[in-house]
C-alpha positions in Angstrom: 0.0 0.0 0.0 1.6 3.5 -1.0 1.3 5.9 1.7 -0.8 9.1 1.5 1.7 11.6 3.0 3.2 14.2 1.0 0.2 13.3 -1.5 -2.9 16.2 -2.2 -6.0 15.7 -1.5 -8.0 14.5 -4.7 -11.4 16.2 -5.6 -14.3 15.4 -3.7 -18.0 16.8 -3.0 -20.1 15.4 0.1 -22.8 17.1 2.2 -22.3 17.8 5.8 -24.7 18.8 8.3 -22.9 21.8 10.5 -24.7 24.3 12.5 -28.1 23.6 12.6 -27.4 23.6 8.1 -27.1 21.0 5.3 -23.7 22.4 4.0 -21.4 21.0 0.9 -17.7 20.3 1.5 -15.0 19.7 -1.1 -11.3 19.3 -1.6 -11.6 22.9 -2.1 -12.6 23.6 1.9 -9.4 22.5 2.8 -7.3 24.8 1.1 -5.9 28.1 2.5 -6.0 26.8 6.2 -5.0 23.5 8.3 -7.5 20.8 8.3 -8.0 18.1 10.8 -10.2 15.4 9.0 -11.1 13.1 11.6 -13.0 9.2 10.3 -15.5 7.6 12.1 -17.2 4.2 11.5 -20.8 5.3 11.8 -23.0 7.4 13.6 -25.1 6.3 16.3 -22.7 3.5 17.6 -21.0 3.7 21.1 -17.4 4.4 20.4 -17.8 7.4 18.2 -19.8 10.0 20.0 -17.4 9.7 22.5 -14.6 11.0 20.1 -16.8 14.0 18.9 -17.2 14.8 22.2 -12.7 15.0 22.9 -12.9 16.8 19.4 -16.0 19.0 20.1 -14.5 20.2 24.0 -11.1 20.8 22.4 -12.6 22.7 19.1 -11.2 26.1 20.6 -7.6 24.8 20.5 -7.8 23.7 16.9 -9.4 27.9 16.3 -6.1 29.0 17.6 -4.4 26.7 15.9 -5.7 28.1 12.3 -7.2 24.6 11.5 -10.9 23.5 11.2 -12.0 19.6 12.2 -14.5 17.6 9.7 -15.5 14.3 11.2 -16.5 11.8 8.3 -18.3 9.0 8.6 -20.1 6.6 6.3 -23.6 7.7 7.1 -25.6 10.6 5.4 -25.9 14.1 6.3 -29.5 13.4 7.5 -28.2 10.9 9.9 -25.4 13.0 11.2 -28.4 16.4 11.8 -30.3 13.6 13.6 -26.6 12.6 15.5 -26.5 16.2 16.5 -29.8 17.0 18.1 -30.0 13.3 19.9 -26.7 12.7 21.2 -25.8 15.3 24.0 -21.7 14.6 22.9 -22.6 15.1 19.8 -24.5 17.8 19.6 -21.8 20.0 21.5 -20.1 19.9 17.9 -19.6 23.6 16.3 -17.7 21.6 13.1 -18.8 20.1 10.2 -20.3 16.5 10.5 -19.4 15.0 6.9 -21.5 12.3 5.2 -19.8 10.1 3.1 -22.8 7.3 2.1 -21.5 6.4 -1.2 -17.6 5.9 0.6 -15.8 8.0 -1.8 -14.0 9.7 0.8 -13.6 6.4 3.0 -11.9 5.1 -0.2 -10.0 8.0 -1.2 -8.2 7.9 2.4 -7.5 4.8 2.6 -9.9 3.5 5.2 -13.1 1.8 4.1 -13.8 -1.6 5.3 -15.6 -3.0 2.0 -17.1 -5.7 4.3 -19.0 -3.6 6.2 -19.4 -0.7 4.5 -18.1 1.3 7.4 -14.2 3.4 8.1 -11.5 2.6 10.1 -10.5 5.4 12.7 -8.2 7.4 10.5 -6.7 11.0 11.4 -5.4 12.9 8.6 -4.0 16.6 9.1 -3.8 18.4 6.0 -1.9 21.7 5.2 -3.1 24.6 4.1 -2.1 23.4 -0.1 -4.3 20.5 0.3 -1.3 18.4 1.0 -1.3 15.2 4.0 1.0 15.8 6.4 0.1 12.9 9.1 -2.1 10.3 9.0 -2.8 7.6 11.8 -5.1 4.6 11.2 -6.1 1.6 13.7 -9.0 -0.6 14.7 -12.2 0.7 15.4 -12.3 -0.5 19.1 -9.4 2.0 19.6 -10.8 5.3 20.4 -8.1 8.4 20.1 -7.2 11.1 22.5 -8.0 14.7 20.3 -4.5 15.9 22.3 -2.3 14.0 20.6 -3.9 15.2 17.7 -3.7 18.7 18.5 0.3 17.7 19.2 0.7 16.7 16.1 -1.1 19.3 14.4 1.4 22.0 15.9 4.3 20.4 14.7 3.1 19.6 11.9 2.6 23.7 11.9 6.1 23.9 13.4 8.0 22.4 10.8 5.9 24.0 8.2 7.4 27.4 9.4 10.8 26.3 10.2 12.0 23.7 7.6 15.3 23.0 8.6 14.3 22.0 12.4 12.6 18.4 13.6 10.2 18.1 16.2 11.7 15.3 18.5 9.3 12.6 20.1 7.0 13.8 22.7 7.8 17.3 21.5 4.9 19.9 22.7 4.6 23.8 21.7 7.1 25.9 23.2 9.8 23.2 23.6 13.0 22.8 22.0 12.9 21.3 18.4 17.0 19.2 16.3 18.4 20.6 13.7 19.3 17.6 11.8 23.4 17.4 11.4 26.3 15.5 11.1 27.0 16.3 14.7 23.9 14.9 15.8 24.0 11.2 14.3 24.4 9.0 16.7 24.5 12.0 20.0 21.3 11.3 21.1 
């Protein structure tokens, strides 16, 4: 399987429900800021609204950060409107909820399940071309924690800005950051 990183977003058109509004979102969406695109299996299931919820109470970090968060999953827009105003974790979300019932997106990522129709958790943080800059995919029993997620998004901002520095592991805003060199191999 070729990896997505470093690769552009193709073209794509679904319908989201954000806001209290049917809304359409494409590849185009994405462009001129950071984008946190965040798959789901389905709504209504027990795993998921728990991760809109981490995403939804952490929304305000990923403002300041410049980026907007689309959660995806393989359900309609209807559904997700219907998510929104019966789920109270849910329905604290202020991003888009993206349908993706025919799976185009789910495919185009890398993480449909042809089986069961449904996506793999996958977490994909685009720059501001259009262009994958992490992506982290695992079973669907796995929930994730939004702050490593926000962690990764502001290095992935980091080393946007300062291309000739690395963001070490466990590396968090504010901290130190390598300068990859000769001097370095084997130092640390």
């Amino acid at each position: 399987m070729q990896s997505l990183i470093n690769t552009a977003v193709q073209p794509f058109k679904s319908q989201a429900f954000h806001n209290g509004k049917f809304i359409e979102v494409t590849e185009k969406d994405l462009h001129g800021k950071w984008s946190v695109l965040i798959f789901m299996p389905a709504a209504f299931t027990f795993n998921c609204p728990t991760e809109v919820e981490d995403a939804a109470d952490h929304y305000a970090e990923f403002q300041k950060a410049g980026a907007e968060v689309y959660i995806v999953t393989t359900d309609t827009h209807f559904s997700h409107k219907v998510w929104h105003e019966t789920s109270a974790a849910v329905g604290k979300a202020k991003f888009p909820l993206v349908g993706d019932p025919t799976h185009a997106l789910t495919n185009a990522f890398g993480v449909h399940i042809p089986e069961e129709g449904l996506a793999l958790r996958g977490t994909f943080i685009i720059n501001p071309e259009g262009v994958i800059k992490t992506l982290e995919v695992h079973d669907n029993a796995i929930a994730r924690d939004v702050k490593e997620t926000l962690r990764k998004l502001k290095a992935a901002q980091y080393v946007a800005s300062h291309p000739n520095e690395v963001c070490p592991a466990k590396w968090k805003e504010g901290e130190s950051t390598l300068t990859p060199s000769l001097d370095l191999v084997g130092k640390i």
